[in-house]
N, CA and C atoms of all chains as a GROMACS GRO file, in nm:
protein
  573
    1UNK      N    1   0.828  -2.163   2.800
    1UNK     CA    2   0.872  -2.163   2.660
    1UNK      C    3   0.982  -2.058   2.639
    2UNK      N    4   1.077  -2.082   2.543
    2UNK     CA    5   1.205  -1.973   2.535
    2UNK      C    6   1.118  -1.864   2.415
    3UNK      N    7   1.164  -1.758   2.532
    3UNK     CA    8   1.128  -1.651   2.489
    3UNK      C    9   1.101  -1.567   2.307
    4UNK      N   10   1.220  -1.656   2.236
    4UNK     CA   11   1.246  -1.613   2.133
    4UNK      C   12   1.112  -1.678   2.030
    5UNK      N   13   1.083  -1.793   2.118
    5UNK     CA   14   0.972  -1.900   2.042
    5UNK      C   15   0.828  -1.829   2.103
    6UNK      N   16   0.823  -1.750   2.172
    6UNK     CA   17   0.673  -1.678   2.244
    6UNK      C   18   0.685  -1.590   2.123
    7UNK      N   19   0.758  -1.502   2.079
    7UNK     CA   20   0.768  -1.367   2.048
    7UNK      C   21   0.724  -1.423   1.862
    8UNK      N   22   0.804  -1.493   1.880
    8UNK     CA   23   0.740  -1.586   1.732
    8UNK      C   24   0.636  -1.603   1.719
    9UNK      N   25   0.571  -1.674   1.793
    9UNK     CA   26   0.435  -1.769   1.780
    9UNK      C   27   0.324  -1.668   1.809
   10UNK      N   28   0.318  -1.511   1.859
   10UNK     CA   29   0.252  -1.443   1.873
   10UNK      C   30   0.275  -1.365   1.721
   11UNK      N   31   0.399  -1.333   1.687
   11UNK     CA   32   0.396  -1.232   1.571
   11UNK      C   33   0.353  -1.335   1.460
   12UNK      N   34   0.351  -1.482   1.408
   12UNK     CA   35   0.330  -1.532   1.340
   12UNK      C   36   0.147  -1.498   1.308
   13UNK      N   37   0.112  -1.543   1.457
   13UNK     CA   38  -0.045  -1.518   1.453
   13UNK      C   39  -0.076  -1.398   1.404
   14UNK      N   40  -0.058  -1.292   1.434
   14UNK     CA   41  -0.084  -1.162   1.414
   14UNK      C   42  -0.056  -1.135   1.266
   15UNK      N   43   0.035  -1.200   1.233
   15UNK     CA   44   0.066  -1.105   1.087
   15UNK      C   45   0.106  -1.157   0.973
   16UNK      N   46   0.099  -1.340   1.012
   16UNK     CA   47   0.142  -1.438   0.860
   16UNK      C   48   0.239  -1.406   0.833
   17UNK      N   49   0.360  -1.382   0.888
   17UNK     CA   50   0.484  -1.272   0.822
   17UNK      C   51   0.541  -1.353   0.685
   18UNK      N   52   0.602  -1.332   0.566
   18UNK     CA   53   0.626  -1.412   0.470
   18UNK      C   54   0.799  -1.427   0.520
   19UNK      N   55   0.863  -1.320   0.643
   19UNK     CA   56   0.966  -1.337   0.689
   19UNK      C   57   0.980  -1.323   0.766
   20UNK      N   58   1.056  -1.348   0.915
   20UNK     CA   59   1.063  -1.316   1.059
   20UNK      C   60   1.186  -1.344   1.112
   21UNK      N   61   1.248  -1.248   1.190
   21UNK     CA   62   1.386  -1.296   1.215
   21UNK      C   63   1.387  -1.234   1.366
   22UNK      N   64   1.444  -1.315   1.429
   22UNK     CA   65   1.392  -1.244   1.607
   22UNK      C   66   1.566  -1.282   1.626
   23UNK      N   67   1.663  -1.149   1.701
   23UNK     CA   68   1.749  -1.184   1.744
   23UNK      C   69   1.788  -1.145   1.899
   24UNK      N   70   1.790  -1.250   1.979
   24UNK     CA   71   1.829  -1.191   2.096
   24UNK      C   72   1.952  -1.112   2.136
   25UNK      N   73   1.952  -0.985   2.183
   25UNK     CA   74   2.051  -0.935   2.190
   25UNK      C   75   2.096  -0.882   2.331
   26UNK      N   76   2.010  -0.986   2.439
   26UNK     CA   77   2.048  -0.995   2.610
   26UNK      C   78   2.171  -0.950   2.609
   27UNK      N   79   2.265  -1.043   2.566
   27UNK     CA   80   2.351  -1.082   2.661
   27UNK      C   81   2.452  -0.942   2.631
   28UNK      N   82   2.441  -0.873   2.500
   28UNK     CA   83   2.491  -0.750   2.469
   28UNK      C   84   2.487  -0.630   2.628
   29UNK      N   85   2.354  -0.652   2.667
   29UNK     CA   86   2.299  -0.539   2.751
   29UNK      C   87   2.306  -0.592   2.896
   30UNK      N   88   2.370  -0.713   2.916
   30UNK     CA   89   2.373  -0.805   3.031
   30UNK      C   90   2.451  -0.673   3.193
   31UNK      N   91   2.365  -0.686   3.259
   31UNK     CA   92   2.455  -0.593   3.400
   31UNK      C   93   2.366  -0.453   3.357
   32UNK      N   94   2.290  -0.385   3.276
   32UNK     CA   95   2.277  -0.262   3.248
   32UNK      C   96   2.152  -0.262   3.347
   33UNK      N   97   2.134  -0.155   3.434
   33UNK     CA   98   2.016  -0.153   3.477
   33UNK      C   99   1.853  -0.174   3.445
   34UNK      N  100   1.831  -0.153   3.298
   34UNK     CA  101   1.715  -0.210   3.272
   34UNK      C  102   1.670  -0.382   3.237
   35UNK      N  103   1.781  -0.424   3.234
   35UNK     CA  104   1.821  -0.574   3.275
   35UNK      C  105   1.801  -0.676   3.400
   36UNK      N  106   1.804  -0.543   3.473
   36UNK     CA  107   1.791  -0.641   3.596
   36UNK      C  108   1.683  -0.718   3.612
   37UNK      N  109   1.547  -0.624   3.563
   37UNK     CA  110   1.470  -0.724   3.590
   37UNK      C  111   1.420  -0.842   3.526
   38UNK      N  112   1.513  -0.866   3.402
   38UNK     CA  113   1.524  -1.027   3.391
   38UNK      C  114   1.445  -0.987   3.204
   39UNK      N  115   1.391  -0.888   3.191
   39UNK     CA  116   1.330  -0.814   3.075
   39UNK      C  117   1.465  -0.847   2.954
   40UNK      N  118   1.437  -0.898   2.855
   40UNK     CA  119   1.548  -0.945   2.761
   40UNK      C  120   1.542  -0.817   2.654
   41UNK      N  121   1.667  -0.808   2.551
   41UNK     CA  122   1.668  -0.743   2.422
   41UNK      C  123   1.666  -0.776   2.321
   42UNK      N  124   1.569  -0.752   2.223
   42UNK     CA  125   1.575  -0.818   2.108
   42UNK      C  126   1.518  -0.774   1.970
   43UNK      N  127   1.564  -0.788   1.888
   43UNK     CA  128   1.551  -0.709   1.769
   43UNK      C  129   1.463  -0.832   1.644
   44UNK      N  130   1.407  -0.756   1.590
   44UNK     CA  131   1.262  -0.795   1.507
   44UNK      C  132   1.289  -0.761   1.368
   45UNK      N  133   1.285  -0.871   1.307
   45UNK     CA  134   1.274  -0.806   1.139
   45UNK      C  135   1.152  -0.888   1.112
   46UNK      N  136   1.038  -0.795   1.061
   46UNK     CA  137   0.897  -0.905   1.011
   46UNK      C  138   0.863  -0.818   0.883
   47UNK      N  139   0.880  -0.896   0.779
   47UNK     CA  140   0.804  -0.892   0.645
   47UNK      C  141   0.662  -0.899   0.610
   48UNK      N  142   0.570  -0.830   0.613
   48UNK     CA  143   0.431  -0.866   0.662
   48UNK      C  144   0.322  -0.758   0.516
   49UNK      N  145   0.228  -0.863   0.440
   49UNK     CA  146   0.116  -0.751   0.369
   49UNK      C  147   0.006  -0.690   0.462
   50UNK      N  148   0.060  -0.716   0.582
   50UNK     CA  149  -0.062  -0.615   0.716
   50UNK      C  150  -0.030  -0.446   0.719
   51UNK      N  151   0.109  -0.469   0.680
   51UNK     CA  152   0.185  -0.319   0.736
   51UNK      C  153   0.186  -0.237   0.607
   52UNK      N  154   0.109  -0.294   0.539
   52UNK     CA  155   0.116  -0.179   0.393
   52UNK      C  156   0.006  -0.063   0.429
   53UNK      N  157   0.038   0.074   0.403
   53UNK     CA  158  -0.017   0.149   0.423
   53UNK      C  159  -0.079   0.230   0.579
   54UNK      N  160   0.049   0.156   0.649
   54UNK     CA  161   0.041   0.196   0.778
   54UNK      C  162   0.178   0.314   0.781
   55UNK      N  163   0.192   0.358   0.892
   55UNK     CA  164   0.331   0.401   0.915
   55UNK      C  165   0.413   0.385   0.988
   56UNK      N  166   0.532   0.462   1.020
   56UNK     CA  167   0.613   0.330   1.073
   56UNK      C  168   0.582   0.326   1.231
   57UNK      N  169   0.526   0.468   1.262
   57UNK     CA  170   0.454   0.444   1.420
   57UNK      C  171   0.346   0.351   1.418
   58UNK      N  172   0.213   0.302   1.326
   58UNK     CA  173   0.145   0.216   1.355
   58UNK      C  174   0.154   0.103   1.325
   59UNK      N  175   0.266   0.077   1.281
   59UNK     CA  176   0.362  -0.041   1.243
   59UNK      C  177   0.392  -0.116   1.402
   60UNK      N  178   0.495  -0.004   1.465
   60UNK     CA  179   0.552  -0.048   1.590
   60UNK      C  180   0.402  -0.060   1.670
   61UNK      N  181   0.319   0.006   1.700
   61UNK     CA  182   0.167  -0.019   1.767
   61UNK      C  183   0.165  -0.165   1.690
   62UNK      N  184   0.165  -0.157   1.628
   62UNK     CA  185   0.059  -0.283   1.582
   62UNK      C  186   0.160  -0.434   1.662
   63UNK      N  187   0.281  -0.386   1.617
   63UNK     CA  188   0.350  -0.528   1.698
   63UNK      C  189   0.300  -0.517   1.861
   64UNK      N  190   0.389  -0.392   1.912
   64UNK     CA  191   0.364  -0.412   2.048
   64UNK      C  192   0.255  -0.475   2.077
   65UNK      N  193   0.130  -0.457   2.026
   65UNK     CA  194   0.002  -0.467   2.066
   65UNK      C  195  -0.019  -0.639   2.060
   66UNK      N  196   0.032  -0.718   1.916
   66UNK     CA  197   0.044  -0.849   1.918
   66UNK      C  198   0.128  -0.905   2.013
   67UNK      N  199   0.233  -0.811   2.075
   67UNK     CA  200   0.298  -0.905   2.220
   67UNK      C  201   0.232  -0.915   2.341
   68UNK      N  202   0.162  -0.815   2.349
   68UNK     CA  203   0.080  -0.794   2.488
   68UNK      C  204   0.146  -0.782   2.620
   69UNK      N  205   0.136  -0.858   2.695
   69UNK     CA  206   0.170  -0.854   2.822
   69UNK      C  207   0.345  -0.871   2.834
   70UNK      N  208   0.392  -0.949   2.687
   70UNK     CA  209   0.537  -0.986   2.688
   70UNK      C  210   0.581  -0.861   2.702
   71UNK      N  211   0.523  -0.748   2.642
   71UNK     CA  212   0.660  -0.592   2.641
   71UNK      C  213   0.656  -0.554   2.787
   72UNK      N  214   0.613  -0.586   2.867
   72UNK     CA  215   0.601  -0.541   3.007
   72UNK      C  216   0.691  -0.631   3.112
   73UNK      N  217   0.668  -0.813   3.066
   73UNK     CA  218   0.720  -0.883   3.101
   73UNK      C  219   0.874  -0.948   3.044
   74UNK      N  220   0.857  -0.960   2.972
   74UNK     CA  221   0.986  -1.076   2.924
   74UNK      C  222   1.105  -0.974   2.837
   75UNK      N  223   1.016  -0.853   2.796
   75UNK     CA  224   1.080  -0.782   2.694
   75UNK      C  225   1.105  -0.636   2.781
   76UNK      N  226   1.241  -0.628   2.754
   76UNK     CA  227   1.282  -0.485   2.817
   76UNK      C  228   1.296  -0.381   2.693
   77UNK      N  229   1.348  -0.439   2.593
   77UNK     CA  230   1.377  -0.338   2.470
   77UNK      C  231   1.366  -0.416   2.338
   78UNK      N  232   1.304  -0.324   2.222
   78UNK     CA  233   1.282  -0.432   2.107
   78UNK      C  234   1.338  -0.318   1.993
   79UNK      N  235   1.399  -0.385   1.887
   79UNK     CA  236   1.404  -0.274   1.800
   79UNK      C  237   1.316  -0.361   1.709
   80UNK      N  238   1.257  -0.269   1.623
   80UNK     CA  239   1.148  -0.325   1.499
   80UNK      C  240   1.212  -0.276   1.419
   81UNK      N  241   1.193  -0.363   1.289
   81UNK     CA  242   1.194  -0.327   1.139
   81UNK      C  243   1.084  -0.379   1.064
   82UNK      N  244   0.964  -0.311   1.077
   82UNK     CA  245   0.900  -0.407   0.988
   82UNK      C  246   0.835  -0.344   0.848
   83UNK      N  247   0.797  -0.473   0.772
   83UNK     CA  248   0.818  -0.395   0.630
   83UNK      C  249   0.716  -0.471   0.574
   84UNK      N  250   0.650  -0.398   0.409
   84UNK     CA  251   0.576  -0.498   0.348
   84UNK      C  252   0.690  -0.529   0.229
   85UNK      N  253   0.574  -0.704   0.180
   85UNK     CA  254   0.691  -0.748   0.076
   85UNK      C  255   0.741  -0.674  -0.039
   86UNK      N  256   0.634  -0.568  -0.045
   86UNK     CA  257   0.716  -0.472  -0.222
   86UNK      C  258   0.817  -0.372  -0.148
   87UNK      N  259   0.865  -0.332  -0.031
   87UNK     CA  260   0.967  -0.258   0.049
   87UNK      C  261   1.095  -0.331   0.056
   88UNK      N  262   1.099  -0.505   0.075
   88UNK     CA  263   1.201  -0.532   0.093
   88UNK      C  264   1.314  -0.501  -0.039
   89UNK      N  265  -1.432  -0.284  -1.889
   89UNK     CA  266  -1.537  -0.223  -1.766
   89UNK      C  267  -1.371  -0.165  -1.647
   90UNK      N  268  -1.403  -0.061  -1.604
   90UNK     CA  269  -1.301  -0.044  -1.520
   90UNK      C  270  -1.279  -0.055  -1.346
   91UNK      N  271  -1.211  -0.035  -1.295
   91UNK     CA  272  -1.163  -0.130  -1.108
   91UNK      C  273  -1.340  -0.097  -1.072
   92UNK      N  274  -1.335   0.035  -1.089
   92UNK     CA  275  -1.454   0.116  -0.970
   92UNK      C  276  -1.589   0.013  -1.034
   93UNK      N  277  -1.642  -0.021  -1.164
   93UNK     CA  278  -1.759  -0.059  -1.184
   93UNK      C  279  -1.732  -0.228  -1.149
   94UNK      N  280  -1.610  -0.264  -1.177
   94UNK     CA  281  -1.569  -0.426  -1.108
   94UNK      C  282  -1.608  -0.467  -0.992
   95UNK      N  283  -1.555  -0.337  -0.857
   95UNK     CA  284  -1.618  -0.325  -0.749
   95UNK      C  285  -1.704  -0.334  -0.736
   96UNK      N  286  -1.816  -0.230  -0.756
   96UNK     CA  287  -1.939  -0.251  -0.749
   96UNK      C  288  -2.020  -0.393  -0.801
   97UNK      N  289  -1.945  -0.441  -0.869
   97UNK     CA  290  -2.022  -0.552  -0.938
   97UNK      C  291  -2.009  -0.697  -0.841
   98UNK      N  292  -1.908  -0.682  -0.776
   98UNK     CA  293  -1.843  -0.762  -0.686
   98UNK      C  294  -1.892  -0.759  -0.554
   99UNK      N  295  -1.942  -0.641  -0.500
   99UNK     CA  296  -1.981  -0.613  -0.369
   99UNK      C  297  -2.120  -0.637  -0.373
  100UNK      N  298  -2.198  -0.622  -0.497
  100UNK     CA  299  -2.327  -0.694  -0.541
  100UNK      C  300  -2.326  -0.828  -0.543
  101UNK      N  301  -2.243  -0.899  -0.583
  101UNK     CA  302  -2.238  -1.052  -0.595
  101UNK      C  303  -2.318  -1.082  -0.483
  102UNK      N  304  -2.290  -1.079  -0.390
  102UNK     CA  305  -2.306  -1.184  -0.254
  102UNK      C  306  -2.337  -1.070  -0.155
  103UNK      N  307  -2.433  -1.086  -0.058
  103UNK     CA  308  -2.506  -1.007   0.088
  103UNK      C  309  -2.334  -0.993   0.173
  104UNK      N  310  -2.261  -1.041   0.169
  104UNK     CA  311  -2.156  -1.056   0.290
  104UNK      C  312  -2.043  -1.038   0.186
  105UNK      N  313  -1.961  -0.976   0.135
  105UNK     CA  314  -1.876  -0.937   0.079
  105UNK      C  315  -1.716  -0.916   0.149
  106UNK      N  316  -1.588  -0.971   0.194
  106UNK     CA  317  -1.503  -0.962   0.230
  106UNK      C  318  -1.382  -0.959   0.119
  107UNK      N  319  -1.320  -0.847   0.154
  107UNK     CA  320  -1.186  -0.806   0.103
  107UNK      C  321  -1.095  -0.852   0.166
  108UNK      N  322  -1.004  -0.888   0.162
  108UNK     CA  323  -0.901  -0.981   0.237
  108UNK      C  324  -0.727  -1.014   0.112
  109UNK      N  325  -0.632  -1.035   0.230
  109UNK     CA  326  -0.534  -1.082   0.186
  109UNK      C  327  -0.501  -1.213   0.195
  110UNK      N  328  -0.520  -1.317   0.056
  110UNK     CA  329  -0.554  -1.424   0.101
  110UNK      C  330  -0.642  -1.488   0.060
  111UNK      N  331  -0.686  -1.629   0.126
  111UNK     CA  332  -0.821  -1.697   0.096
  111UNK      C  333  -0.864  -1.728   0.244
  112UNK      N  334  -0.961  -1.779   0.236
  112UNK     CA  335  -0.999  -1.835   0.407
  112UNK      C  336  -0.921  -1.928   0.428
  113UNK      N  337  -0.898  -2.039   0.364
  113UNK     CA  338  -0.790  -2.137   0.425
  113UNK      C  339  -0.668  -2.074   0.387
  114UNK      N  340  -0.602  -2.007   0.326
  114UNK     CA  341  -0.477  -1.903   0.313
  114UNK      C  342  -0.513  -1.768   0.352
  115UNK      N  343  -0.531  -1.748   0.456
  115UNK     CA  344  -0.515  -1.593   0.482
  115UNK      C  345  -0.345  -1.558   0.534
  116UNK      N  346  -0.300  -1.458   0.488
  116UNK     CA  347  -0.192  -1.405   0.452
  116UNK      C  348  -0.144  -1.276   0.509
  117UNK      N  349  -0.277  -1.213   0.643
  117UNK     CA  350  -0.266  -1.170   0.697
  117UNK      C  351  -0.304  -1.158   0.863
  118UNK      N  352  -0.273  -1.179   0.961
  118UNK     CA  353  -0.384  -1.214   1.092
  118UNK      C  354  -0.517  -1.096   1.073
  119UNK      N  355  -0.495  -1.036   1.072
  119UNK     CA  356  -0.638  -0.899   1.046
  119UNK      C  357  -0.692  -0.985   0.942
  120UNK      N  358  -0.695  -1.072   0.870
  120UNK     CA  359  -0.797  -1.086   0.714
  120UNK      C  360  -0.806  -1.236   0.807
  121UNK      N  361  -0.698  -1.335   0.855
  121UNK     CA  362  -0.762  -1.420   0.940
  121UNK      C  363  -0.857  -1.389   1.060
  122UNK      N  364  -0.834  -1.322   1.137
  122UNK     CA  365  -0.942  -1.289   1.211
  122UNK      C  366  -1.096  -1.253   1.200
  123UNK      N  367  -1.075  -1.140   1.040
  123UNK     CA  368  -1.233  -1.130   0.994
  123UNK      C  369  -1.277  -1.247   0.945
  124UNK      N  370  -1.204  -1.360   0.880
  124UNK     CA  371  -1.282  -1.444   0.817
  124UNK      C  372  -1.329  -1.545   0.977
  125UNK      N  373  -1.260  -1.530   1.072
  125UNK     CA  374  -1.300  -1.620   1.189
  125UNK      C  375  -1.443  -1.546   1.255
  126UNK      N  376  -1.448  -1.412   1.279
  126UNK     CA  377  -1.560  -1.308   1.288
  126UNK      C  378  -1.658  -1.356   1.294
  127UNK      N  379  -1.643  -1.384   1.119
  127UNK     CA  380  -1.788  -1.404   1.014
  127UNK      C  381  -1.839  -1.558   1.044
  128UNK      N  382  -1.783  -1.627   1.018
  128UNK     CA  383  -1.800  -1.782   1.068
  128UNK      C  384  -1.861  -1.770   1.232
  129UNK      N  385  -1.783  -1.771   1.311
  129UNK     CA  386  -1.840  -1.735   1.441
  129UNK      C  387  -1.989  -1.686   1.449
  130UNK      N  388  -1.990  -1.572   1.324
  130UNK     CA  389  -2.135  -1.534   1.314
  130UNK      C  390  -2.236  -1.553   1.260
  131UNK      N  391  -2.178  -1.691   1.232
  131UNK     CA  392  -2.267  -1.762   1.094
  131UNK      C  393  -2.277  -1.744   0.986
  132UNK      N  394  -2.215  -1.651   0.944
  132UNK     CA  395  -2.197  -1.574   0.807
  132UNK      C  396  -2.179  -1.676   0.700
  133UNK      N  397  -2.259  -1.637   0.572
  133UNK     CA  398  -2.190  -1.720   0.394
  133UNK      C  399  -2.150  -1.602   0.385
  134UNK      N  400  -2.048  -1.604   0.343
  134UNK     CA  401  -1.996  -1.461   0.274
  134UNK      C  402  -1.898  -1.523   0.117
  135UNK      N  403  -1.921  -1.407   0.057
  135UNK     CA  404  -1.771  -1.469  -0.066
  135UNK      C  405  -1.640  -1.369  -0.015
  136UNK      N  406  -1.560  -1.379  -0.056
  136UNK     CA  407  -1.432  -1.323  -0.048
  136UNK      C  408  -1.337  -1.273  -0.171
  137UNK      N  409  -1.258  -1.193  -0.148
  137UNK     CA  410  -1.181  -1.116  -0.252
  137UNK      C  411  -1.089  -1.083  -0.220
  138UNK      N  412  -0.970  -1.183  -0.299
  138UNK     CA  413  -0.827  -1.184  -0.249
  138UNK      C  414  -0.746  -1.069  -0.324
  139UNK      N  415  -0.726  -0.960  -0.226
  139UNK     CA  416  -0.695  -0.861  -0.328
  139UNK      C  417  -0.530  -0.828  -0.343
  140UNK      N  418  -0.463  -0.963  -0.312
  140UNK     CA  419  -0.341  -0.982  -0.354
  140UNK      C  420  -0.313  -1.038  -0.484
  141UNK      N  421  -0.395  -1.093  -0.510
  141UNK     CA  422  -0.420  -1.160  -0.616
  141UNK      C  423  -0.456  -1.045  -0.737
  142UNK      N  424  -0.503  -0.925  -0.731
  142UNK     CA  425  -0.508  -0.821  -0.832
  142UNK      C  426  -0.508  -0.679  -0.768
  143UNK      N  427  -0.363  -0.628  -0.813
  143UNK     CA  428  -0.324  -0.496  -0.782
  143UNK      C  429  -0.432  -0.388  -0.827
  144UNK      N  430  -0.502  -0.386  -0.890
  144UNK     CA  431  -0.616  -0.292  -0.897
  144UNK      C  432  -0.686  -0.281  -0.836
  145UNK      N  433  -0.759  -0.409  -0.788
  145UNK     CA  434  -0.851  -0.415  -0.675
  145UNK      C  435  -0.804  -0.386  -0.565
  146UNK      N  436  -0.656  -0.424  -0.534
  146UNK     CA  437  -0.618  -0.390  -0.402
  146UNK      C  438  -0.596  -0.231  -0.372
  147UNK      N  439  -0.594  -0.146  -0.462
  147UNK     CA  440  -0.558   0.017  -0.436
  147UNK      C  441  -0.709   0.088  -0.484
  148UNK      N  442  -0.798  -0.001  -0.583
  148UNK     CA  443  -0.914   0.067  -0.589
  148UNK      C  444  -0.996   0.033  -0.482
  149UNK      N  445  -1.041  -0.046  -0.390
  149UNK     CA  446  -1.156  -0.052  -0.304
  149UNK      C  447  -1.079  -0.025  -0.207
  150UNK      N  448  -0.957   0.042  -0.180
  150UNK     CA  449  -0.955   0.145  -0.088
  150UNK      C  450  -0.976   0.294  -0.133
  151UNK      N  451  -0.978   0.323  -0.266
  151UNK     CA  452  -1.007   0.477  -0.304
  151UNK      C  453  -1.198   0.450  -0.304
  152UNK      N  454  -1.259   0.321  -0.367
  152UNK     CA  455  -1.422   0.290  -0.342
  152UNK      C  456  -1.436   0.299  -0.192
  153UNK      N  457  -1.370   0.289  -0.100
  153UNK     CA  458  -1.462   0.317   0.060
  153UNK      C  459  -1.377   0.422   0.081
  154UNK      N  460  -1.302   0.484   0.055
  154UNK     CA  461  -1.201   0.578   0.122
  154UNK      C  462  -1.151   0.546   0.243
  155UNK      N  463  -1.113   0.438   0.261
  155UNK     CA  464  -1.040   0.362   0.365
  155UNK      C  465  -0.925   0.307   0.340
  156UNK      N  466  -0.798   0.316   0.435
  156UNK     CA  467  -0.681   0.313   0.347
  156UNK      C  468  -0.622   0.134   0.392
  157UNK      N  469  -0.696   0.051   0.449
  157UNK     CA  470  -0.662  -0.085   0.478
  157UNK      C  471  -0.721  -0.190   0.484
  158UNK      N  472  -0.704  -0.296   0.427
  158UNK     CA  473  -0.736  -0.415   0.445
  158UNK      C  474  -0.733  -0.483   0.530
  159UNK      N  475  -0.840  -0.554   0.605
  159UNK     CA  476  -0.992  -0.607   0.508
  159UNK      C  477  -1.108  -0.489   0.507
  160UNK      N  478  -1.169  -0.526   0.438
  160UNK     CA  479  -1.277  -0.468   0.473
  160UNK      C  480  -1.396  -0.561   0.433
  161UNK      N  481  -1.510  -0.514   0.502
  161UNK     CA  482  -1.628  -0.570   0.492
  161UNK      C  483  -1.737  -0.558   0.455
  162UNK      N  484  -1.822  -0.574   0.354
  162UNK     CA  485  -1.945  -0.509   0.275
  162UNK      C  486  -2.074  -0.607   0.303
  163UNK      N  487  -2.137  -0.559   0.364
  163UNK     CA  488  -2.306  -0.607   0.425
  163UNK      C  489  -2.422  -0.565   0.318
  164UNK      N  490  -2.497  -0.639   0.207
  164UNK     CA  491  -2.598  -0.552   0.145
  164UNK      C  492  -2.468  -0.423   0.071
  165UNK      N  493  -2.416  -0.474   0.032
  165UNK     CA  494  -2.337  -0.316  -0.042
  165UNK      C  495  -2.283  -0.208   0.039
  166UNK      N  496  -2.332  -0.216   0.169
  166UNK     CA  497  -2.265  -0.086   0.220
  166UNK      C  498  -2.140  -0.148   0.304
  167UNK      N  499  -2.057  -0.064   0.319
  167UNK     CA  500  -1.896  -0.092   0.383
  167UNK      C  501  -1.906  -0.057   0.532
  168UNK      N  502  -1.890  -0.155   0.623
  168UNK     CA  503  -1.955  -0.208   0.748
  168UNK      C  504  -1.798  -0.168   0.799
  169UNK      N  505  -1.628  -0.180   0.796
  169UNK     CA  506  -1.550  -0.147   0.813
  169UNK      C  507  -1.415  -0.225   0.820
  170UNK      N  508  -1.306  -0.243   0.903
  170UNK     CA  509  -1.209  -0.360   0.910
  170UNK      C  510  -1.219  -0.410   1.038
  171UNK      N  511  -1.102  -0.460   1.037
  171UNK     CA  512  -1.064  -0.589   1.180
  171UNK      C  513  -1.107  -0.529   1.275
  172UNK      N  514  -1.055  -0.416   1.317
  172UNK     CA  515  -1.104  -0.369   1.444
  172UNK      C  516  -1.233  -0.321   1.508
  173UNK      N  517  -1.310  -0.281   1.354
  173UNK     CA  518  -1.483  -0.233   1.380
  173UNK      C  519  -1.524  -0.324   1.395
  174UNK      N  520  -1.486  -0.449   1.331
  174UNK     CA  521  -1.564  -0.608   1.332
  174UNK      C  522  -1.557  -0.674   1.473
  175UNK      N  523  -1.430  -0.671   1.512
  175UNK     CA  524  -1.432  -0.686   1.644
  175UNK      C  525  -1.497  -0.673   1.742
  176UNK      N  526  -1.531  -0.507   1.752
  176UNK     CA  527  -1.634  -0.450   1.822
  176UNK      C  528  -1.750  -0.474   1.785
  177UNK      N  529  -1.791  -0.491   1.670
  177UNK     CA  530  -1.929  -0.507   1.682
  177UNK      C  531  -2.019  -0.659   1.708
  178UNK      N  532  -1.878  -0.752   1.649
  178UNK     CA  533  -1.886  -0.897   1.747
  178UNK      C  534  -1.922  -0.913   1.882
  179UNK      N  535  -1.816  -0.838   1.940
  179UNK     CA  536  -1.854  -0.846   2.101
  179UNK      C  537  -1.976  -0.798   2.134
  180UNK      N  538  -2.017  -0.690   2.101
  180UNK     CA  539  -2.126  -0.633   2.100
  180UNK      C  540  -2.241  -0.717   2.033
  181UNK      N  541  -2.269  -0.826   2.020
  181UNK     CA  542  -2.366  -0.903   1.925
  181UNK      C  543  -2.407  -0.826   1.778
  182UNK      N  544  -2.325  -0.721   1.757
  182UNK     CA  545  -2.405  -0.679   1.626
  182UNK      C  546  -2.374  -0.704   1.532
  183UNK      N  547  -2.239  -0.770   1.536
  183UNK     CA  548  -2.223  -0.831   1.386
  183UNK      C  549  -2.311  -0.957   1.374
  184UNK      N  550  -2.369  -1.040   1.461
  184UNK     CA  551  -2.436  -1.168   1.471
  184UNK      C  552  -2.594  -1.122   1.397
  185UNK      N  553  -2.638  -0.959   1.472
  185UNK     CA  554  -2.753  -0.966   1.410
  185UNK      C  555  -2.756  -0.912   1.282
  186UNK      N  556  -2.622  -0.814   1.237
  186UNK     CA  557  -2.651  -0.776   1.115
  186UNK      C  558  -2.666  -0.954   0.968
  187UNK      N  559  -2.550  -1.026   1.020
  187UNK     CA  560  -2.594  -1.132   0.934
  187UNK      C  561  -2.667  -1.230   0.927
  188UNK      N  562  -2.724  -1.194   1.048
  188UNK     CA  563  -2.885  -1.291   1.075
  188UNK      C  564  -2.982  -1.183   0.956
  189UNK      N  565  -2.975  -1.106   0.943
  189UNK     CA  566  -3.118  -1.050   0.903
  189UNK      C  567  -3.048  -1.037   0.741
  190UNK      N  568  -2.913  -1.082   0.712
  190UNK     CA  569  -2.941  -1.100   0.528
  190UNK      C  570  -2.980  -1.230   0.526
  191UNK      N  571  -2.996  -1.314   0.604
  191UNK     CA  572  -3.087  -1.455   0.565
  191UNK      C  573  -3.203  -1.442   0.506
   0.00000   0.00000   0.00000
């Protein structure tokens, strides 16, 4: 499955997002050594009422944790933004 | 009548009491989907309380358990905890026997 549709279908489960925007940003970082091993870049915007009253470190825990094995595998670097709906 | 005696009146309603974002067929959060899958799994009747649906409830029954997130879970009135205590105590069979014995 393309990667961008894993990263989806896991954060969807996890967090109902009311918004989600996944952008790959490989090909930016394409040749850089943490690339090589095939680990993609990609940046996260998720709108979510899970992340209210968290912070923004157990925010990022809480995603990583819904990717699982992907941040090790498929994912070399992620930037997060995630937010609840009265923030946007 | 004000949030705090609403609460209480609410967590009395029903032996299995869930706070949640959402409904069971609309849950609106995976943590409030997961507890409502929990409870089912464990045979649970429970009622539910969509506390998106009223901003009072949603900031008072976290100052009523002093817990700062949703869901949470109320057994017999007392506050049993969220997604992640439920979890554990699933695996552990103890959420199965705590709602076997409000039958």
């Amino acid at each position: 499955m393309d990667r961008v549709e894993e990263i989806k279908k896991r954060l969807k489960k996890a967090f109902v997002p009311v918004n989600l925007e996944i952008i790959d940003e490989s090909r930016l970082h394409a040749g850089h050594e943490g690339a090589k091993s095939g680990g993609g870049h990609f940046a996260v915007t998720i709108v979510s009422s899970c992340f209210e009253d968290r912070t923004p470190l157990m925010r990022h825990r809480m995603v990583y944790e819904a990717l699982g094995e992907l941040m090790n595998r498929d994912i070399h670097a992620l930037r997060i933004n995630a937010l609840t709906p009265e923030e946007l | 009548m004000n949030v705090q005696d609403k609460i209480k009146q609410q967590i009395a309603s029903d032996k299995i009491v869930l706070y949640m974002k959402g409904t069971p067929q609309f849950p609106q959060c995976g943590f409030s989907a997961k507890s409502v899958e929990l409870l089912k799994a464990s045979g649970a009747e429970f009622s539910t309380v969509d506390v998106l649906a009223d901003p009072d409830i949603r900031q008072g029954i976290k100052e009523y358990s002093n817990w700062p997130t949703i869901p949470q879970l109320y057994i017999n009135g007392e506050f049993v905890g969220g997604c992640d205590i439920l979890t554990e105590l699933f695996q552990k069979g103890e959420l199965q026997r705590m709602v076997a014995k409000t039958k």
